[in-house]
C-alpha positions as CSV (number, residue, x, y, z in Angstrom):
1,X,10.6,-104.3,0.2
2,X,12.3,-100.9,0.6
3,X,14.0,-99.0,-2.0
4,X,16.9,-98.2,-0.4
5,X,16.7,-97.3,2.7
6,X,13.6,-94.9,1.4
7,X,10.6,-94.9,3.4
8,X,7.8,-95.9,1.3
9,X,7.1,-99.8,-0.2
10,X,7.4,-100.2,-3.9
11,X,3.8,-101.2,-4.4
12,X,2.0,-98.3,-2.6
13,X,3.7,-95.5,-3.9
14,X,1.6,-92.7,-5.4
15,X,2.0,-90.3,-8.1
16,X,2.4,-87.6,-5.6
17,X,5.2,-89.2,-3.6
18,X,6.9,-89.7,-6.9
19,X,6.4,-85.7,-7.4
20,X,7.6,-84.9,-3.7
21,X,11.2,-86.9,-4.3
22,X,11.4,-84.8,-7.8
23,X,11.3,-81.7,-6.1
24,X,13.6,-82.8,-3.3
25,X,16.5,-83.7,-5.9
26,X,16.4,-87.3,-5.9
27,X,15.5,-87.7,-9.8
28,X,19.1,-87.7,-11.0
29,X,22.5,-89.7,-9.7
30,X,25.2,-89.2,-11.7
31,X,27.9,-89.5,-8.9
32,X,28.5,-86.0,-8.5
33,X,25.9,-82.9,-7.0
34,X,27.1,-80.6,-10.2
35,X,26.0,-83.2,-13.1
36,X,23.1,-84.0,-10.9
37,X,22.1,-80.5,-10.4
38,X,22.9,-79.5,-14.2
39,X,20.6,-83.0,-15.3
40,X,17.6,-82.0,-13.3
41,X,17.4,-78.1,-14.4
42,X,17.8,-79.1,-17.9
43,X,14.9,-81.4,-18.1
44,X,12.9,-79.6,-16.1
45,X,13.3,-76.6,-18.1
46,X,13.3,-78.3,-21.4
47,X,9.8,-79.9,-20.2
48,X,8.5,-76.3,-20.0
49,X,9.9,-75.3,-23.1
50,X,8.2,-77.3,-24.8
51,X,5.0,-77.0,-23.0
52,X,5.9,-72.4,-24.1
53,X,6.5,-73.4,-27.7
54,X,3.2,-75.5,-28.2
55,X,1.1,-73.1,-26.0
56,X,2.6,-70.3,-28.5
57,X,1.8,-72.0,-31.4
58,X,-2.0,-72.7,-30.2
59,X,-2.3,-69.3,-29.2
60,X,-1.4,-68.1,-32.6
61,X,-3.5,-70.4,-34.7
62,X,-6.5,-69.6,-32.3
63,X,-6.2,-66.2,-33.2
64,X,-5.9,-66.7,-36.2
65,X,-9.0,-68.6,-37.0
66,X,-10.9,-65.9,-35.0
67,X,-9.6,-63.5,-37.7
68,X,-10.8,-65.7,-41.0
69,X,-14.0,-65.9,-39.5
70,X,-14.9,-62.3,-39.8
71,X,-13.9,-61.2,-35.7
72,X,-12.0,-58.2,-34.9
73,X,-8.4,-59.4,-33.7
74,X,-7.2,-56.6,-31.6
75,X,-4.3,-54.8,-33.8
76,X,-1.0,-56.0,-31.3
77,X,-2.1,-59.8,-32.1
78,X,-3.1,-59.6,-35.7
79,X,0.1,-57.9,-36.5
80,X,2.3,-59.5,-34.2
81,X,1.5,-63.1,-35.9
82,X,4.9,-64.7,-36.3
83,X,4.7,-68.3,-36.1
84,X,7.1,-70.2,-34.6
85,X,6.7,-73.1,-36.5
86,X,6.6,-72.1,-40.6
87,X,5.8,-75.3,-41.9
88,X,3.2,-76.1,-39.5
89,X,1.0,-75.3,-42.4
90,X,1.9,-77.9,-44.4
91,X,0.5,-79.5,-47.5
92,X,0.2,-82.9,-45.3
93,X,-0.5,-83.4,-41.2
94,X,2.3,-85.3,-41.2
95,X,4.8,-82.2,-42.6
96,X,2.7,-80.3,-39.8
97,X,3.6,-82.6,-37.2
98,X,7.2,-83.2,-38.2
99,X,7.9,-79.3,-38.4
100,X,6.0,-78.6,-34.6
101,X,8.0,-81.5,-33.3
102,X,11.8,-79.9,-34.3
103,X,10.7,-76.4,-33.7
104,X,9.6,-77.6,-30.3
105,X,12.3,-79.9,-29.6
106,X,14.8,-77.1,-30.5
107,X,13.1,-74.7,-28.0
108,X,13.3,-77.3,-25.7
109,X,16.9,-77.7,-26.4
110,X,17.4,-73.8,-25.9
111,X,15.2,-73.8,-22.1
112,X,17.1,-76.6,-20.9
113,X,20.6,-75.5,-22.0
114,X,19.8,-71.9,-20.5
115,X,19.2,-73.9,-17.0
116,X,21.3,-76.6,-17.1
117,X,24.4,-73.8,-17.8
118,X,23.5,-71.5,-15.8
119,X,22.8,-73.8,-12.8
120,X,25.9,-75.6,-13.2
121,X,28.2,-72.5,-13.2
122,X,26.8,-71.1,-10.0
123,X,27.2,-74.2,-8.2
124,X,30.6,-74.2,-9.5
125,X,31.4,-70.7,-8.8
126,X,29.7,-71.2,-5.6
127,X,31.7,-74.1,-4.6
128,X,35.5,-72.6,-6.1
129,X,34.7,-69.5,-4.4
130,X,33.8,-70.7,-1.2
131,X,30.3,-68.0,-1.3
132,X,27.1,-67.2,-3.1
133,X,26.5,-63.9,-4.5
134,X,25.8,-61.7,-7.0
135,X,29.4,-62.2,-8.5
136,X,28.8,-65.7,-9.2
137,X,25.5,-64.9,-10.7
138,X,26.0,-62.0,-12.8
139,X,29.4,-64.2,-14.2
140,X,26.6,-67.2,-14.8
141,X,23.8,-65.3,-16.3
142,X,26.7,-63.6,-18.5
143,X,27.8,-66.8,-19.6
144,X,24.3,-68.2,-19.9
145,X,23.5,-65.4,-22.7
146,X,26.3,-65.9,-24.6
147,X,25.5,-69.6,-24.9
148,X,21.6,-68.6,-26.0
149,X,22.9,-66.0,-28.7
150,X,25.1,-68.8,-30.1
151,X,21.9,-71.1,-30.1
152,X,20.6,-68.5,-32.8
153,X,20.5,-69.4,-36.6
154,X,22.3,-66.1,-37.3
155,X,24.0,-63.9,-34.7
156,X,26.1,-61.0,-34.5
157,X,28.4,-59.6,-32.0
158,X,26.1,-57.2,-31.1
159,X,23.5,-59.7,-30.1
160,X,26.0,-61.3,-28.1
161,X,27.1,-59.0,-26.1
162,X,23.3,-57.6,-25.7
163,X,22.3,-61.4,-24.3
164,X,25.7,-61.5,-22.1
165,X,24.8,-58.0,-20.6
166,X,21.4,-58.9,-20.3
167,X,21.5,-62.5,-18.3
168,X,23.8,-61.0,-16.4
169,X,22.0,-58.3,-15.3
170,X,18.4,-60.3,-14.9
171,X,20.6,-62.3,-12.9
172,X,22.2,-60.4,-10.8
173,X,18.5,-58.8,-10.1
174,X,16.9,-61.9,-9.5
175,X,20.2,-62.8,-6.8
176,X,19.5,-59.1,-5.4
177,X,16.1,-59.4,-5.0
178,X,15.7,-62.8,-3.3
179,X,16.6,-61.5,0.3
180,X,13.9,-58.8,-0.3
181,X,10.6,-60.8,-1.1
């Protein structure tokens, strides 16, 4: 029995194969490259997101039960402890739970938006242009920003213009740079 027209029976598939044909694109059909290529970065980027925020927040609590016992917590941690998740010190585990769950799913949220927009307007540009360069991704990583500030609970013009100038300039480094290493 063959999955169409793939080369590997149903049955005797690993976990690995299933891992090789998620790398080579094949995860997402949505009829079209540019909702398929939009789809796959912003799972895969929500997935680390999530995996960020909840490393954060383990970090942090580490610490800071290393400081109530009596340690020395080197200064740049014990002042820099600024929890992500505010009610994860809730009365109840369940409020603890409940708060680490939206915190992360909003981070989530903000990784795979970042990806998913930014990859889907350099395809675009790419394609309505007719090339791929650092145009199309300075323009993308522009946009990008500005969609992250917004994401914000409370933003200003300033910080939206500092995000657009900064994605686009990260970008445009990253498209400069890729020829180089």
């Amino acid at each position: 029995m063959s999955l169409g027209g793939g080369s590997g029976n149903l049955e005797t598939r690993t976990l690995l194969d299933e891992l090789r044909s998620f790398d080579k694109g094949g995860f997402f059909d949505l009829g079209h490259p540019l909702l398929n290529r939009i789809a796959e970065s912003f799972v895969k980027a929500a997935g680390i997101g999530a995996v960020q925020a909840v490393s954060r927040e383990a970090y942090f609590t580490a610490f800071e039960g290393f400081d109530s016992n009596g340690s020395s917590v080197p200064p740049e941690i014990s002042g820099a402890k600024k929890h992500r998740f505010p009610d994860l010190k809730g009365e109840t585990n369940r409020k603890s739970l409940e708060a680490m769950v939206k915190s992360t799913g909003k981070e989530s949220l903000q990784w795979g938006l970042a990806a998913g927009v930014y990859s889907g307007l350099t395809y675009g540009l790419k394609e309505a242009r007719g090339a791929h360069d650092w145009k199309n991704s300075a323009v993308a990583g522009a946009i990008t920003g500005v969609a992250l500030a917004l994401t914000t609970e409370d933003y200003s013009h300033e910080q939206i213009v500092q995000c657009a100038i900064t994605g686009a300039a990260i970008s445009t480094a990253a498209n400069l740079l890729t020829g180089i290493f």
